[in-house]
C-alpha positions as CSV (number, residue, x, y, z in Angstrom):
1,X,162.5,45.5,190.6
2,X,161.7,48.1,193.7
3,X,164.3,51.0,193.7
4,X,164.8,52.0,197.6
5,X,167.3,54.8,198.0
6,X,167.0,54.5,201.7
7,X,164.0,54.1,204.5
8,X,166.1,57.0,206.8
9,X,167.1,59.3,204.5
10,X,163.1,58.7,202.5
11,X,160.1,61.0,202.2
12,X,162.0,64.1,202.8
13,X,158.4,66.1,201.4
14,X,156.6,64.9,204.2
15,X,159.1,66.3,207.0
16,X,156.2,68.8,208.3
17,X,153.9,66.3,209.7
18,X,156.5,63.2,210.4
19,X,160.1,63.6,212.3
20,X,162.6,61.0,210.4
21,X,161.8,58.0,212.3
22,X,158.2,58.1,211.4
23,X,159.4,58.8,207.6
24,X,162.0,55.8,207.5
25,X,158.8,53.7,209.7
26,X,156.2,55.1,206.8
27,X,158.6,53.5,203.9
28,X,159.9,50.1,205.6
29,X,155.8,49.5,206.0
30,X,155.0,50.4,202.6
31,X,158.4,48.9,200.7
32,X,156.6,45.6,203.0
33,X,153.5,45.8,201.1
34,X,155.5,45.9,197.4
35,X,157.5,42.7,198.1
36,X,154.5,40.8,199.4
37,X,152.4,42.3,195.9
38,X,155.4,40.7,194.1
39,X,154.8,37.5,195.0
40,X,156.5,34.4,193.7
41,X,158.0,37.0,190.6
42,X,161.9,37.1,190.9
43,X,162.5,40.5,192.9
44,X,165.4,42.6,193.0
45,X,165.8,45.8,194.8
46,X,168.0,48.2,193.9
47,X,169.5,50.0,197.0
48,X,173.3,51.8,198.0
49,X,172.4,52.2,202.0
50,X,173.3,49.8,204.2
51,X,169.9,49.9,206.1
52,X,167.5,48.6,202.7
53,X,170.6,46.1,202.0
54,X,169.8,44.6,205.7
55,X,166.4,44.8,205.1
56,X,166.7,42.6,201.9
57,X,168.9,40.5,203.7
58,X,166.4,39.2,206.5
59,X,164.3,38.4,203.6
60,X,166.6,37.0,201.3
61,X,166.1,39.2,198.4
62,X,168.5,40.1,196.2
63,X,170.0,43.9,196.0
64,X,171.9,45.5,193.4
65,X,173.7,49.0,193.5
66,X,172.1,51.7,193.0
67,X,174.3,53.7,190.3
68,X,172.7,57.3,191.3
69,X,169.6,57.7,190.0
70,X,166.3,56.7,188.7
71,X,166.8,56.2,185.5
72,X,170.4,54.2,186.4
73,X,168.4,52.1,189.5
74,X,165.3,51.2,187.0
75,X,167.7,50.1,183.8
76,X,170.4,48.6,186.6
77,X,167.6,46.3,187.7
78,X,166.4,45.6,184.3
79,X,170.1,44.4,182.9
80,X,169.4,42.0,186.4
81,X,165.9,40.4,185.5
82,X,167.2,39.9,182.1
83,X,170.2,38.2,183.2
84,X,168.5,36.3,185.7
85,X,166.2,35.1,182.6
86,X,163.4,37.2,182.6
87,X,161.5,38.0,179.4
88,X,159.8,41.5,181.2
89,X,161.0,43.8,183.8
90,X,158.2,45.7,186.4
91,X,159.6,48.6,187.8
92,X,157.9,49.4,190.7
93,X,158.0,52.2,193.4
94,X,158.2,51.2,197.3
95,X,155.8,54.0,198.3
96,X,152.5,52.4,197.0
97,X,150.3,51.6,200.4
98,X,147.6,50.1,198.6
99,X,149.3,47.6,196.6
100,X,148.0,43.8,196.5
101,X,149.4,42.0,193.5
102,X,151.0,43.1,190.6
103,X,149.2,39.9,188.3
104,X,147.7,42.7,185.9
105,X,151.2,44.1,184.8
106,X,153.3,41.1,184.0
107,X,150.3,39.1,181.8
108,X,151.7,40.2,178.8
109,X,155.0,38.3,178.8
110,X,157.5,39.1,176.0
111,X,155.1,40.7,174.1
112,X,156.0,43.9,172.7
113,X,153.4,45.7,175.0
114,X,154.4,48.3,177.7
115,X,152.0,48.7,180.9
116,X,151.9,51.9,182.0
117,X,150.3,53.2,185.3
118,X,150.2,56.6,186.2
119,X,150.4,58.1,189.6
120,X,146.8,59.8,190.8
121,X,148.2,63.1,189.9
122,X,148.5,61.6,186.6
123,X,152.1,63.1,186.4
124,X,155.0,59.8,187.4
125,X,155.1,56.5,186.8
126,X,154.9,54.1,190.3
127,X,154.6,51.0,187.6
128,X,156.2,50.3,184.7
129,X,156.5,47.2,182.7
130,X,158.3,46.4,180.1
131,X,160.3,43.9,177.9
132,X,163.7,43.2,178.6
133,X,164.7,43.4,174.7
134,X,162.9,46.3,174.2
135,X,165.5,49.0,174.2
136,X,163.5,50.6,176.3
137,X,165.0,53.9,178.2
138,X,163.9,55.2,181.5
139,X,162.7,58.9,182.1
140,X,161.5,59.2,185.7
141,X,161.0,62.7,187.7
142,X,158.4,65.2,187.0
143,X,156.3,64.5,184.2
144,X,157.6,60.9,183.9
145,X,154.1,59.5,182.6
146,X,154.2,61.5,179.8
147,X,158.0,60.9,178.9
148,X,157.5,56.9,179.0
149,X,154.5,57.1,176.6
150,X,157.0,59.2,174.1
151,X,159.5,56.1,174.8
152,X,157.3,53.1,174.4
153,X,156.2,55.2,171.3
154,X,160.1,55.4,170.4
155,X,160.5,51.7,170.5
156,X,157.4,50.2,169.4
157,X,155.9,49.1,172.0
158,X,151.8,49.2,172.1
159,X,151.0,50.8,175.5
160,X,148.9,49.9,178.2
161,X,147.6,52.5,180.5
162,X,146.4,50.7,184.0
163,X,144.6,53.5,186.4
164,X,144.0,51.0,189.6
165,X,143.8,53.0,192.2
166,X,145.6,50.4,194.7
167,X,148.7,50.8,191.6
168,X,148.6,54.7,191.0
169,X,149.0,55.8,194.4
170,X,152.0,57.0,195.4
171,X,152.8,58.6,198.9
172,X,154.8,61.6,198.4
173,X,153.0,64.8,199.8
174,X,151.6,65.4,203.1
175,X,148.1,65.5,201.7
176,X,149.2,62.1,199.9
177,X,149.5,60.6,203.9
178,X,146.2,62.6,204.5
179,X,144.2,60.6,201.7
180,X,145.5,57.4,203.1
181,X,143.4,58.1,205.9
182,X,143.1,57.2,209.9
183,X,143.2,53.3,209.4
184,X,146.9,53.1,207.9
185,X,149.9,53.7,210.4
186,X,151.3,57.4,210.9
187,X,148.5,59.3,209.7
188,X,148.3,62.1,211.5
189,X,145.5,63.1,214.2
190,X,143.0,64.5,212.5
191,X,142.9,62.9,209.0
192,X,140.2,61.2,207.8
């Protein structure tokens, strides 16, 4: 499941180097690259603005409400996959440029393992897998990482901690669009 609040409204922190249409531009391109990672997976975005809903639209995947925040999106989806049949549930963010494939978070099935990946300040959670059944509660913001290790703990679940770097990072500061560097779109002049 990808939780989009909106490409418009989207990367509010990086407002000093990009004016909103670069911003919403910056997000469509990456929220791109996490639907093609999924793959054949069954995707559901989670999404209240009419823009993301569009966007899902033209590529027929399927879009849920977004009850209001994080947490809500992230266990709204996950009531979805299950329903839908699923046996695990990926939660991942739709500011990862780097992604490829996300084969290396759903391998464990129903298992009672969690796969956690940690953002490259070591401090959220872009990924996050899970089992449906697991009782399994959602604690993003600051410190998330930390907060779904205590929760996989809570429930039972072994952990797995996954630090790819194409997984872990997350596009949220303006030195964040620095580090991608001059070959991705919207970097600005200057970066290497």
């Amino acid at each position: 499941m990808v939780p989009i609040r909106a490409f418009s409204l989207g990367k509010a922190r990086l407002a000093e180097v990009l004016d909103a249409a670069q911003r919403a531009e910056l997000a469509r391109s990456m929220a791109e690259r996490v639907v093609r990672a999924a793959g054949r997976m069954p995707l559901v975005v989670v999404s209240g603005a009419a823009e993301v809903r569009a966007w899902c639209a033209a590529r027929s995947i399927a879009v849920i409400d977004d009850p209001g925040s994080l947490d809500a999106a992230a266990r709204a989806g996950l009531v979805r996959l299950a329903a839908d049949g699923c046996v695990r549930a990926v939660v991942v963010h739709s500011d990862l440029p780097h992604v490829e494939d996300l084969a290396s978070v759903v391998r464990d099935g129903s298992l009672p393992i969690a796969t956690v990946v940690p953002c490259h300040r070591d401090d959220g959670t872009p990924v996050l897998s899970v089992p449906v059944d697991a009782g399994f509660e959602f604690h993003y913001g600051e410190g998330s990482f930390l907060r779904h290790l205590a929760e996989c703990r809570r429930v039972g679940l072994a952990i797995r901690v996954v630090r790819d770097p194409r997984l872990r990072f997350d596009v949220d500061t303006p030195d964040d669009l620095l580090a991608l560097g001059a070959g991705w779109p919207l970097v600005p002049a200057g970066a290497s």
